[in-house]
Kinemage of the C-alpha trace (Angstrom):
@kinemage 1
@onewidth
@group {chain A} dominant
@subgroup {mainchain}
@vectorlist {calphas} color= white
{ca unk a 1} P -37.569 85.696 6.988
{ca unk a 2} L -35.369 86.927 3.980
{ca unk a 3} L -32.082 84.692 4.808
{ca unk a 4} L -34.791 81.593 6.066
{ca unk a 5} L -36.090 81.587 2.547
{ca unk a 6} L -33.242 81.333 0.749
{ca unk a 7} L -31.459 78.712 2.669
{ca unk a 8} L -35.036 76.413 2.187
{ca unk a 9} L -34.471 76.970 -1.510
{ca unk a 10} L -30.732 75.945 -1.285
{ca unk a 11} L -31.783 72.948 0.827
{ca unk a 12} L -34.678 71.676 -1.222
{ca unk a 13} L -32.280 72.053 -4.134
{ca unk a 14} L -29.784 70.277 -3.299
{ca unk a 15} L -31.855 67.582 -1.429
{ca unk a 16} L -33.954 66.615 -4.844
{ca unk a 17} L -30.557 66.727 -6.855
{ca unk a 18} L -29.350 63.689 -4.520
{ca unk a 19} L -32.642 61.813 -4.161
{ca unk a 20} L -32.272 61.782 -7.663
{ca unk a 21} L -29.104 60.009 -7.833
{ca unk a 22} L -29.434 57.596 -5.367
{ca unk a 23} L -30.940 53.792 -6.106
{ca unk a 24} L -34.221 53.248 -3.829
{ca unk a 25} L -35.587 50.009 -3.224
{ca unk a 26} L -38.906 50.920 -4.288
{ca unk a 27} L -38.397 53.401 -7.002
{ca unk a 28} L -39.809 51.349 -10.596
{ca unk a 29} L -37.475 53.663 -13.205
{ca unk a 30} L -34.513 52.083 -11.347
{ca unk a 31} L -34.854 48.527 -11.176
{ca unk a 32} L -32.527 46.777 -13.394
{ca unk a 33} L -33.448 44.702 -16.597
{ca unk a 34} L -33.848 40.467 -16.144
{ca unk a 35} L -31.694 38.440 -18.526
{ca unk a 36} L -32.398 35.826 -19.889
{ca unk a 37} L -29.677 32.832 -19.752
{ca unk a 38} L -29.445 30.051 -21.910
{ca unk a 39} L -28.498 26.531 -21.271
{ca unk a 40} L -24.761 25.764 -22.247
{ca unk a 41} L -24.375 21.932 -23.552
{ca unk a 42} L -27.733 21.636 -24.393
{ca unk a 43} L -31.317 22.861 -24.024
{ca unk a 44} L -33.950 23.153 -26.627
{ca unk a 45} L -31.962 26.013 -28.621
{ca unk a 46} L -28.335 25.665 -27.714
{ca unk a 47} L -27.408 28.547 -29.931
{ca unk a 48} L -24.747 26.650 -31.677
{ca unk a 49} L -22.759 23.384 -32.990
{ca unk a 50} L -19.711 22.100 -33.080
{ca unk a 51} L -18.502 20.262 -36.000
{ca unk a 52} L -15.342 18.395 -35.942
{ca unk a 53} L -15.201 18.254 -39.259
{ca unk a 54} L -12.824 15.462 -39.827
{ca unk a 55} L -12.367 13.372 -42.805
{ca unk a 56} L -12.519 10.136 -43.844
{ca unk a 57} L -9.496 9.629 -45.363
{ca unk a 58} L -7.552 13.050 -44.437
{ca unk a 59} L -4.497 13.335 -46.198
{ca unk a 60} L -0.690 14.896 -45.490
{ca unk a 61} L 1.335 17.132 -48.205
{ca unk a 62} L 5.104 16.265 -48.040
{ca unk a 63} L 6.715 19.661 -49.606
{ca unk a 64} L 10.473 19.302 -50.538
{ca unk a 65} L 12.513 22.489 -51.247
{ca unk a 66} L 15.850 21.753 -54.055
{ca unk a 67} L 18.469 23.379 -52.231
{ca unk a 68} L 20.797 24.507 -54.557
{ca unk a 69} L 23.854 25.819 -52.243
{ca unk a 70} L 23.996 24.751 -48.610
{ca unk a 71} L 23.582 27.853 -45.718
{ca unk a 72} L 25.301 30.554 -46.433
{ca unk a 73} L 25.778 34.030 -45.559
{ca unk a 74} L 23.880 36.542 -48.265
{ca unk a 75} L 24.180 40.226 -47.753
{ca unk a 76} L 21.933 42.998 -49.129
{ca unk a 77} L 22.888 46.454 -50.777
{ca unk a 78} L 23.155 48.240 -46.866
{ca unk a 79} L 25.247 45.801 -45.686
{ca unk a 80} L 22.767 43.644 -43.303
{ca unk a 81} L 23.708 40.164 -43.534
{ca unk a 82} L 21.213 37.486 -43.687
{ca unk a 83} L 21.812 33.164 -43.199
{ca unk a 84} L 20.131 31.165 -45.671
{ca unk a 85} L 20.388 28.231 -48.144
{ca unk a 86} L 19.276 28.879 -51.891
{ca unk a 87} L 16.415 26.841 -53.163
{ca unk a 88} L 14.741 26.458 -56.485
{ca unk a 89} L 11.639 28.015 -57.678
{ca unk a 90} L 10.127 24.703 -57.823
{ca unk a 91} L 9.189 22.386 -54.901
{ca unk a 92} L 8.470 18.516 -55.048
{ca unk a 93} L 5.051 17.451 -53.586
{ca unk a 94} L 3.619 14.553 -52.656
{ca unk a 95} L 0.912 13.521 -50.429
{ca unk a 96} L -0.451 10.323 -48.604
{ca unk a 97} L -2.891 9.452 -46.406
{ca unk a 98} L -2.388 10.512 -42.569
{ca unk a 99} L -0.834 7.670 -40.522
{ca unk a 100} L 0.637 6.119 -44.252
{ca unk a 101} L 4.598 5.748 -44.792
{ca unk a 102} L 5.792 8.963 -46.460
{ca unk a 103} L 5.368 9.027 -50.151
{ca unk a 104} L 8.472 8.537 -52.948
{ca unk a 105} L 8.829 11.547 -54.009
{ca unk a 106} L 8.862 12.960 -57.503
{ca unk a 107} L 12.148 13.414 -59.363
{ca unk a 108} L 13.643 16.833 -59.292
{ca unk a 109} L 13.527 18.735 -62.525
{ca unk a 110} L 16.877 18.530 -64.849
{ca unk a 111} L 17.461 22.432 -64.709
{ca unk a 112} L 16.170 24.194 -61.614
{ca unk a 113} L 15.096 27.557 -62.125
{ca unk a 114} L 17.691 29.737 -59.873
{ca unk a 115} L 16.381 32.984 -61.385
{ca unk a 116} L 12.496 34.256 -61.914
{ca unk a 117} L 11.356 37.712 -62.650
{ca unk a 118} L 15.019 38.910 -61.060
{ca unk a 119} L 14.213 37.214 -58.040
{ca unk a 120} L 15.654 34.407 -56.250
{ca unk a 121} L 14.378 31.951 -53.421
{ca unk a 122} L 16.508 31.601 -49.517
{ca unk a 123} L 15.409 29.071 -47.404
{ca unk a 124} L 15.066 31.101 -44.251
{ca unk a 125} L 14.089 29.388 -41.321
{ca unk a 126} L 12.620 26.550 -42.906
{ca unk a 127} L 10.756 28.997 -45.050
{ca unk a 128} L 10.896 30.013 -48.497
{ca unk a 129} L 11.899 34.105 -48.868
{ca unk a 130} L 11.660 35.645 -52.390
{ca unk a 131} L 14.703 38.098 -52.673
{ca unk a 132} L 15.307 40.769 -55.322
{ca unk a 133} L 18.539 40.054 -56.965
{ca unk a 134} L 19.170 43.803 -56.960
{ca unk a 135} L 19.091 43.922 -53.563
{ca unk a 136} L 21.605 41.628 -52.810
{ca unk a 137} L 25.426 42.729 -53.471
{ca unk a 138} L 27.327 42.416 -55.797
{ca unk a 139} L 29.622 39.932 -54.306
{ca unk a 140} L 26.194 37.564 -54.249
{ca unk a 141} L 24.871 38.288 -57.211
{ca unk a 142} L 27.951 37.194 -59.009
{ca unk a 143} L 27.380 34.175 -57.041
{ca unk a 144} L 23.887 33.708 -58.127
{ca unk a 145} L 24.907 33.813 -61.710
{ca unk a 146} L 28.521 30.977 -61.262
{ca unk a 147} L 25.450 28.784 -59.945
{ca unk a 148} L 23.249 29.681 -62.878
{ca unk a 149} L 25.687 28.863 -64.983
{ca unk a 150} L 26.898 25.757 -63.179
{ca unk a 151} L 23.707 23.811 -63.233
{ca unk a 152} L 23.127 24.894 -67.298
{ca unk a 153} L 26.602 23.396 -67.773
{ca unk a 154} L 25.181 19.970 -65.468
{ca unk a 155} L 22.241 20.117 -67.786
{ca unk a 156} L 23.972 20.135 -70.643
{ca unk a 157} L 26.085 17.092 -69.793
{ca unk a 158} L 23.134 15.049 -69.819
């Protein structure tokens, strides 16, 4: 009787512990939830809209960049070079209505600014980089300021 009693405690133990774990059919704490699905394209409450949100007369910016020296090779203070065309600060801009013939664009200015705030402007990949003049060498920078002075001499001549 001593070592039968034990063993019916182990088993009723461990017996319970897995009934508890396993998923019966008719056991109501265990059943899983109902959703709820909604209608997609339609329905009383579709939930949300699309808008295609086009205009009536949608229009197209032109942006042109005023290269000021074609591609070049520019190389910073460590030594890393870097390909790119130097642009002016400002841009001309134009737009026109989409599916119009592209726009005449605006004059550019008489004297391009080369230099703003010690900065200058690449043309990297057909997009405008800001560059800190001190970070260029001094091999460029030099050339940054015969450009400088070239285009105050142009503007002069005018």
């Amino acid at each position: 009787m001593r070592i039968c009693f034990p063993l019916t405690v182990v088993a009723l133990l461990t017996t319970s512990a897995v009934r508890a774990q396993m998923d019966l059919p008719g056991n109501p704490t265990v059943t899983p939830k109902t959703f709820k699905t909604r209608a997609v394209g339609g329905g009383l409450d579709p939930g949300a809209t699309v808008d295609p949100g086009e205009k009536a007369n949608p229009k197209v910016r032109y942006v042109t960049h005023i290269v000021l020296f074609d591609s070049r090779f520019w190389t910073s203070v460590d030594g890393k070079p870097l390909e790119a065309k130097l642009i002016a600060f400002e841009d001309l801009v134009a737009e026109a209505p989409k599916g119009s013939a592209e726009p005449v664009m605006p004059a550019p200015p008489a004297h391009p600014t080369v230099v703003r705030n010690g900065r200058i402007r690449l043309l990297v990949n057909k997009k405008p980089v800001e560059v800190a003049l001190d970070k260029l060498s001094r091999q460029d920078q030099e050339f940054v300021d015969q450009i400088k002075a070239a285009l105050a001499k142009k503007a002069e001549e005018k």
